[in-house]
C-alpha positions as CSV (number, residue, x, y, z in Angstrom):
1,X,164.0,98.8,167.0
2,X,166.8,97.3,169.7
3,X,167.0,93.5,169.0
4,X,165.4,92.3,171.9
5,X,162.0,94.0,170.8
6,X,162.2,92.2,166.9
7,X,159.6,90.0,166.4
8,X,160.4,86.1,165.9
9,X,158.7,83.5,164.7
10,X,158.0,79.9,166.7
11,X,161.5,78.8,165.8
12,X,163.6,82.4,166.8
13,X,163.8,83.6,163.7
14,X,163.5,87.3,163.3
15,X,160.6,88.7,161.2
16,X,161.3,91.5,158.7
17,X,158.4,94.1,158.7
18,X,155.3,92.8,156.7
19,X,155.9,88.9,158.2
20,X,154.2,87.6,160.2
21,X,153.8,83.3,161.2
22,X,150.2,82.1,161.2
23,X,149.4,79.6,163.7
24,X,146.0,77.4,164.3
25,X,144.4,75.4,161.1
26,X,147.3,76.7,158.7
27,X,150.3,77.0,159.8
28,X,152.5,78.8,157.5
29,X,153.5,82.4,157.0
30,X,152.1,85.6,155.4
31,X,153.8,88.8,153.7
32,X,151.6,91.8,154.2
33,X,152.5,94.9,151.6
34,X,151.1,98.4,149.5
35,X,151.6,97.4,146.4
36,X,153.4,100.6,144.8
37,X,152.0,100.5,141.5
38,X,148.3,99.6,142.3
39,X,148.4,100.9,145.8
40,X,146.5,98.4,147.7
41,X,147.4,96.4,150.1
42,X,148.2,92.8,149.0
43,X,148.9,89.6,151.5
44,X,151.1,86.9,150.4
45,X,151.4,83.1,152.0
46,X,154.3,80.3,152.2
47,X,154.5,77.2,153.9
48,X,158.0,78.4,155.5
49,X,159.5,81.1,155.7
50,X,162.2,80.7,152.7
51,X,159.2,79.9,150.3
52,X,158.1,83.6,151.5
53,X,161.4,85.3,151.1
54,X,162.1,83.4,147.7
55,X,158.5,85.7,146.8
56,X,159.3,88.9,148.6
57,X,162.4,88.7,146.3
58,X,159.8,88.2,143.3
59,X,157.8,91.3,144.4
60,X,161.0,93.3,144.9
61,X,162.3,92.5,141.4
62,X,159.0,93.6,140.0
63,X,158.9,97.0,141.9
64,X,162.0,97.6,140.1
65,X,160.5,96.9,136.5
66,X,157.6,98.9,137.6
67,X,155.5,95.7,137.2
68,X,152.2,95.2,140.0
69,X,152.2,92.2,141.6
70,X,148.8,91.9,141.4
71,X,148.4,92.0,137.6
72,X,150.4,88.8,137.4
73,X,147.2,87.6,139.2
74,X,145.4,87.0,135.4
75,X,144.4,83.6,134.1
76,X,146.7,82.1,131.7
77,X,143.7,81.9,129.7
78,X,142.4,85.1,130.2
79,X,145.7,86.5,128.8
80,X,145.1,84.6,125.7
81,X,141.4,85.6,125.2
82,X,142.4,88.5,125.6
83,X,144.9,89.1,122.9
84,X,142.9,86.9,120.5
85,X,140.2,89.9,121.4
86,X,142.3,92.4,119.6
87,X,142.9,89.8,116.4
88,X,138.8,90.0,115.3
89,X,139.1,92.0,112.7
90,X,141.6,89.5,110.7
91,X,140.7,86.7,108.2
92,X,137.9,84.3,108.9
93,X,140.3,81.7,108.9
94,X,143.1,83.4,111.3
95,X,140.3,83.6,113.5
96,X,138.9,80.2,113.4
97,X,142.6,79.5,114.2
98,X,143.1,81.8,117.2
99,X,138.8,80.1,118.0
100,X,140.8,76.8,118.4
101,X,143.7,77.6,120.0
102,X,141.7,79.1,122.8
103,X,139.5,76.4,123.3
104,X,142.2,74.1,123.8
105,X,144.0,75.7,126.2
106,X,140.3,76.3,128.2
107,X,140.6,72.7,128.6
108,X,144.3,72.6,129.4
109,X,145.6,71.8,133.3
110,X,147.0,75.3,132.9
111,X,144.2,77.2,131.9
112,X,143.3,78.6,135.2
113,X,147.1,79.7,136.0
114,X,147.7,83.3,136.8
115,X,150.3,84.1,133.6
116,X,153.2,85.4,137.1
117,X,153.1,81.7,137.5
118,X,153.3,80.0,134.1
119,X,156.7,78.6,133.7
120,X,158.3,77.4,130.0
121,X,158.5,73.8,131.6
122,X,154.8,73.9,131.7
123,X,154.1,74.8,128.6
124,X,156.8,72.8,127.1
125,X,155.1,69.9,129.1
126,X,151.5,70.9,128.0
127,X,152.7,70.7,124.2
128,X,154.3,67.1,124.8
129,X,151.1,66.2,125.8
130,X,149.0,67.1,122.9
131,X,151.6,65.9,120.5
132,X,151.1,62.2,122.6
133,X,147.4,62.7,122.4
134,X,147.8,62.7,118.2
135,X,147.9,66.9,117.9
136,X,150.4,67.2,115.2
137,X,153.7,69.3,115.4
138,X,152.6,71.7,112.6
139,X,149.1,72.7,115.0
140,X,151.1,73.2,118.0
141,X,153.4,75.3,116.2
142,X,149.9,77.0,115.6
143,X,148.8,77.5,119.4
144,X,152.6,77.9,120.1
145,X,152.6,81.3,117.9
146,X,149.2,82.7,119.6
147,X,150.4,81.4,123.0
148,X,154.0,84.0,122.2
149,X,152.2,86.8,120.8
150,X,149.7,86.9,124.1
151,X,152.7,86.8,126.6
152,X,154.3,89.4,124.7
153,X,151.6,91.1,124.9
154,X,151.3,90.8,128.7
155,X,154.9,91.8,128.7
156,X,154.1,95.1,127.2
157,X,151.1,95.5,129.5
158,X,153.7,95.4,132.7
159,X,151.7,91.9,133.9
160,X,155.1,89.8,133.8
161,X,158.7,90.7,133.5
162,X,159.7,88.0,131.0
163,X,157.6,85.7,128.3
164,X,157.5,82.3,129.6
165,X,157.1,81.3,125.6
166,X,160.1,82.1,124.1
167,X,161.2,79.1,123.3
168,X,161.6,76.8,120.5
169,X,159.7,73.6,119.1
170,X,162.9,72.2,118.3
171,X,162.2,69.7,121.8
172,X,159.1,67.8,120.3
173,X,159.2,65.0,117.4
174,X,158.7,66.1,113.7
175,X,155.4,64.1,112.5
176,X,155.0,66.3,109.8
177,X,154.1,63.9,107.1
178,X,155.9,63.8,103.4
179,X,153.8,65.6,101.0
180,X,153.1,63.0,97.6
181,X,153.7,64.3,94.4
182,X,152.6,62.5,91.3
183,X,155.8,61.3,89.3
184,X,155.6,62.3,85.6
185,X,154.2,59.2,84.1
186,X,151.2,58.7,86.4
187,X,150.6,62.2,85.8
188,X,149.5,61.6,82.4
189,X,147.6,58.6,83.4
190,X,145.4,60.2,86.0
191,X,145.2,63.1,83.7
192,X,143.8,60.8,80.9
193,X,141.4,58.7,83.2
194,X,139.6,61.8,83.7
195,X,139.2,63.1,80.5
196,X,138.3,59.6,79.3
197,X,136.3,59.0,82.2
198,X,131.9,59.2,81.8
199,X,131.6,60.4,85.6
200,X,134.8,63.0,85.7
201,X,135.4,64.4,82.1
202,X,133.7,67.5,83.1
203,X,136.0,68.2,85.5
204,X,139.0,66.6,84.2
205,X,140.1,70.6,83.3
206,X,139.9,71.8,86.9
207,X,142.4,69.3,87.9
208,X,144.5,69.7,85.0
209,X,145.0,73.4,85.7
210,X,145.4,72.9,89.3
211,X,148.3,70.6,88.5
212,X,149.7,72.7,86.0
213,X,149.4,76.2,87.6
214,X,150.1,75.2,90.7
215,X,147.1,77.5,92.1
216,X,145.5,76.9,95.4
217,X,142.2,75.6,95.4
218,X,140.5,78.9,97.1
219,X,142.4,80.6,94.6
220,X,141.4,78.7,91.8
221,X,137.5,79.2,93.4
222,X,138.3,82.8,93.4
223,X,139.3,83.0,89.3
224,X,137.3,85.5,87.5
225,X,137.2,85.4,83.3
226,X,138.8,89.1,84.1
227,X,141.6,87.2,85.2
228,X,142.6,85.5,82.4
229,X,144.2,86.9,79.5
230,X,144.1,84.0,76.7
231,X,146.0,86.0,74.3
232,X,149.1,86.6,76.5
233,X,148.1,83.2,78.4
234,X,148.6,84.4,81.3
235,X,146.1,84.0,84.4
236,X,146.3,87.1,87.4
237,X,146.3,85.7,90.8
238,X,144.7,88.2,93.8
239,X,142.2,86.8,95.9
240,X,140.9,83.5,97.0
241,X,137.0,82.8,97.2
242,X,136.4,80.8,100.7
243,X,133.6,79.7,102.8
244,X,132.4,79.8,106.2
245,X,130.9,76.8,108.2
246,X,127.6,78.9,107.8
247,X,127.7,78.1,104.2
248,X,128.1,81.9,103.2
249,X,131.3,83.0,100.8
250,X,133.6,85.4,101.1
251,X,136.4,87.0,98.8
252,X,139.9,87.6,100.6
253,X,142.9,89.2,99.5
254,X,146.2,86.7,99.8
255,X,148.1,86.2,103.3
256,X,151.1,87.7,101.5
257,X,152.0,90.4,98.9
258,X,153.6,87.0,97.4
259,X,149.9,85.8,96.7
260,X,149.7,88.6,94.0
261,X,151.6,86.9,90.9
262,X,150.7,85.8,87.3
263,X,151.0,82.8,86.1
264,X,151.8,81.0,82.6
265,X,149.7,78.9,80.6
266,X,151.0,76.3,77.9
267,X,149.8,76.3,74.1
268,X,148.1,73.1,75.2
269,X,146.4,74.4,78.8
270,X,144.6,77.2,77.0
271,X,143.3,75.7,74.2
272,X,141.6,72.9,77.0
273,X,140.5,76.1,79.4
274,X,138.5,77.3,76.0
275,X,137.4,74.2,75.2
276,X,136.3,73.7,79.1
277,X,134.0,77.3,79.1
278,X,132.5,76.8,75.6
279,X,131.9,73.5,76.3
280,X,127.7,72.7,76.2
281,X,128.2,70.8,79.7
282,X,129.9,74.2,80.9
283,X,127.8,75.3,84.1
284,X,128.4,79.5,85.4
285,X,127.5,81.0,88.6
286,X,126.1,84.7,88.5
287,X,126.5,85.0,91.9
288,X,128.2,88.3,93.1
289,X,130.1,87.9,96.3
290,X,131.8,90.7,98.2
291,X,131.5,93.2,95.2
292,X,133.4,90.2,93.0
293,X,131.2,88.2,90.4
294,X,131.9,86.5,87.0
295,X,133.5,83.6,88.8
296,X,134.5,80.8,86.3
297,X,134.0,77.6,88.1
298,X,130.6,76.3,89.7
299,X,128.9,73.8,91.1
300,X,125.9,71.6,89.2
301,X,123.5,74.1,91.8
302,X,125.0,77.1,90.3
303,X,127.0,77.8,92.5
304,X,130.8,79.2,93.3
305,X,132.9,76.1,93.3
306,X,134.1,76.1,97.0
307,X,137.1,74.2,98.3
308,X,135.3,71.9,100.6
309,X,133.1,70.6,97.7
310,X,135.8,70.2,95.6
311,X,137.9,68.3,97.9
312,X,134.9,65.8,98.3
313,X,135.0,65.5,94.3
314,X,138.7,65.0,94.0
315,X,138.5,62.3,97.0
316,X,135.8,60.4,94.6
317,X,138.3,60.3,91.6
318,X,141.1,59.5,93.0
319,X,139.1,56.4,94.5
320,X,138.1,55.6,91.3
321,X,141.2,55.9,89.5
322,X,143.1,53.6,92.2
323,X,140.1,51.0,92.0
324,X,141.0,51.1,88.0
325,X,144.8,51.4,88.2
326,X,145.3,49.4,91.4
327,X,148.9,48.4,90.6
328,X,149.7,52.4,90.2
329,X,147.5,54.2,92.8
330,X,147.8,57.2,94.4
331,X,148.3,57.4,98.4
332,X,145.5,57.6,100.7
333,X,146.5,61.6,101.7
334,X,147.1,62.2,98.2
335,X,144.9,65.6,98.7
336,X,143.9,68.8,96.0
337,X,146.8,70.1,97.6
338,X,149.3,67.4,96.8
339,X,148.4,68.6,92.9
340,X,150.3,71.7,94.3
341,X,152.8,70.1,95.7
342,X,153.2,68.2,92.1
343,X,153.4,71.2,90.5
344,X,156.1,73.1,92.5
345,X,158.0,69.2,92.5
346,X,157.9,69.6,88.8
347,X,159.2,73.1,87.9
348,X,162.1,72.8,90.6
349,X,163.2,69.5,89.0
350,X,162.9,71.1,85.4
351,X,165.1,73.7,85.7
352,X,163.3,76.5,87.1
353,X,165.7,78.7,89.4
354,X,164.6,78.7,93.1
355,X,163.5,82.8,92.9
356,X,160.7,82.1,90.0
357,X,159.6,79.0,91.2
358,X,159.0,81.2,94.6
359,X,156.9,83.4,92.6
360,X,155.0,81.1,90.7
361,X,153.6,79.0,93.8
362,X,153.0,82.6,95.6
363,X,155.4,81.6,98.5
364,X,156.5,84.3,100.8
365,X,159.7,83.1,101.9
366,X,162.3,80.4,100.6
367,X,165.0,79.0,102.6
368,X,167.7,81.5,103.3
369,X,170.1,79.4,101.6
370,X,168.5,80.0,98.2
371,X,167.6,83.4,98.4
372,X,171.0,83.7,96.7
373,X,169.9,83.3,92.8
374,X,169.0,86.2,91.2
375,X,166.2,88.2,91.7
376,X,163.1,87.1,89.5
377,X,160.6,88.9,87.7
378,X,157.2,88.3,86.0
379,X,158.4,87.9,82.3
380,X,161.2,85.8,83.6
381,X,159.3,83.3,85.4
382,X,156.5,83.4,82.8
383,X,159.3,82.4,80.0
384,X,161.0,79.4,82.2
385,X,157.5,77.9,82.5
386,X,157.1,78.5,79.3
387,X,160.0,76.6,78.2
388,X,159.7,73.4,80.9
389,X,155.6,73.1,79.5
390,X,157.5,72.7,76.1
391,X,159.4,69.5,77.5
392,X,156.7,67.8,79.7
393,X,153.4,68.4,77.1
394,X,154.1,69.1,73.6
């Protein structure tokens, strides 16, 4: 086309083919094209010119990754449902997780942005927001790993050329909260108000074996009498017993392969887990849930213990043993977990090398830095608990 014939817009600039300057109530410009992927034809707009190059560049690179324009054109949030979509068939409480995450991004300020669009500052920004608004750093690491996993996803659905989420949480402030661990001493104290106590002597043993297994509470729900072998003393850890907000149960097997372990009871800690299920006061369930029954701990209704109830109970005894021990009691977020937290506190400051004490709290991973001790196995762990149960009880 000779020069003279080119099209220009109002200020002489030549127009390339596709551009054209709109004049009347918006003034601006427009990019006309066939998108090569979806093959229809797609219009653009800028306020100038260079805004509308600086996306014809965009649409360029993305021909060249074979990515559509178009697709890019998705919701932010619609990405995420999406993906979350594909993750119903996982644990109740995975997907009670990925429930949440969604519904706060619905009522994010980014929720409606096509994912082409969503830029790391935005989400970096979004997350600084929540953590000011009191969402801790350990539940936006939460919506930060379903947030990554649905932009990868787009990624390998050709709807963006690069994740806007791969980044780090390394920007926001730590308000993770230090876990309490009993110390020794007030072990034994707490442990003897509730075996001396009217109101919580028939539960003392729950807490002493949470304390001294280490077990989480769903797994501790979950215990059958098949699991327990009081002549070896050992107890078999491999599912947890949970409940949904409908109030039904439901057996599940561990996150991990690491959840799998067995795990060593003192001379001391069998004779009271006897004592506990021969006791008259001793109340069974013979409830079968999931194809699993002969559950060993239940509520005064018959029922499977569940971790919700039992967190209620445990909040009444520790209020009642700080409003009887006021100059020793037990912080306010001292939790069923905490009793974990106690135990694993306990075996690592006894002696227990890093790779047993791993296995006996059913941890997956340990810091890199420790995975150098020798590996661990079963009998080995069993023996060093063994040993350090010698030194703190008998």
């Amino acid at each position: 086309m000779p020069k003279s014939s080119r099209r220009k817009d109002s200020k002489g600039r030549v127009l390339k083919t596709g551009e054209s300057e709109r004049k009347g109530s918006y003034v601006g410009y427009q990019y006309r094209f066939t998108d090569p992927i979806t093959q229809k034809r797609v219009t653009i707009y800028a306020k100038t010119l260079n805004e509308l190059r600086e996306k014809e560049k965009e649409i360029d690179s993305l021909k060249t990754m074979g990515i559509s324009y178009t697709s890019g054109n998705t919701s932010f949030l619609a990405i995420v449902e999406q993906y979350v979509e594909t993750k119903r068939n996982r644990r109740y409480s995975t997907v009670k997780n990925y429930q949440y995450v969604v519904r706060k991004i619905s009522n994010s300020p980014i929720a409606s942005l096509p994912i082409r669009e969503l830029k790391r500052s935005q989400l970096k920004n979004w997350y600084l927001e929540l953590q000011n608004n009191g969402v801790s750093t350990g539940t936006i690491s939460v919506i930060h790993n379903v947030v990554r996993g649905a932009c990868q996803a787009a990624m390998d659905d050709l709807l963006i050329p690069y994740s806007p989420a791969m980044f780090s949480l390394s920007f926001l402030k730590n308000t993770a909260k230090s876990k309490p661990a009993m110390l020794p001493d007030q072990q034994k104290r707490f442990l003897d108000f509730l075996y001396t106590s009217k109101r919580w002597r028939k539960r003392a043993f729950i807490i002493e074996l949470l304390l001294f297994t280490g077990m989480r509470i769903s797994e501790l729900c979950g215990l059958r009498f098949e699991d327990v072998d009081f002549k070896t003393q050992k107890l078999s850890i491999n599912h947890q017993l949970q409940k949904k907000d409908d109030g039904s149960y439901y057996v599940s097997q561990p996150k991990t392969e690491a959840g799998n372990r067995i795990i060593f009871m003192s001379d001391k800690l069998c004779a009271h887990f006897q004592e506990f299920i021969h006791s008259p006061d001793y109340v069974k369930t013979d409830m079968v849930i999931d194809g699993y029954g002969g559950f060993i701990f239940a509520t005064g209704s018959h029922k499977p213990l569940s971790r919700g109830y039992a967190g209620e109970l445990f909040a009444e005894m520790v209020n009642d043993y700080n409003s009887n021990h006021p100059s020793d009691s037990l912080p306010l977020n001292f939790t069923l977990h905490s009793l974990r937290h106690t135990f694993i506190t306990n075996i690592v400051n006894g002696g227990v090398s890093v790779k047993s004490a791993q296995y006996l709290a059913g941890h997956s991973n340990a810091q890199v830095t420790l995975d150098v001790y020798a590996d661990s196995n079963v009998q080995q762990a069993c023996d060093e608990l063994s040993s350090l149960y010698r030194k703190l009880l008998d």
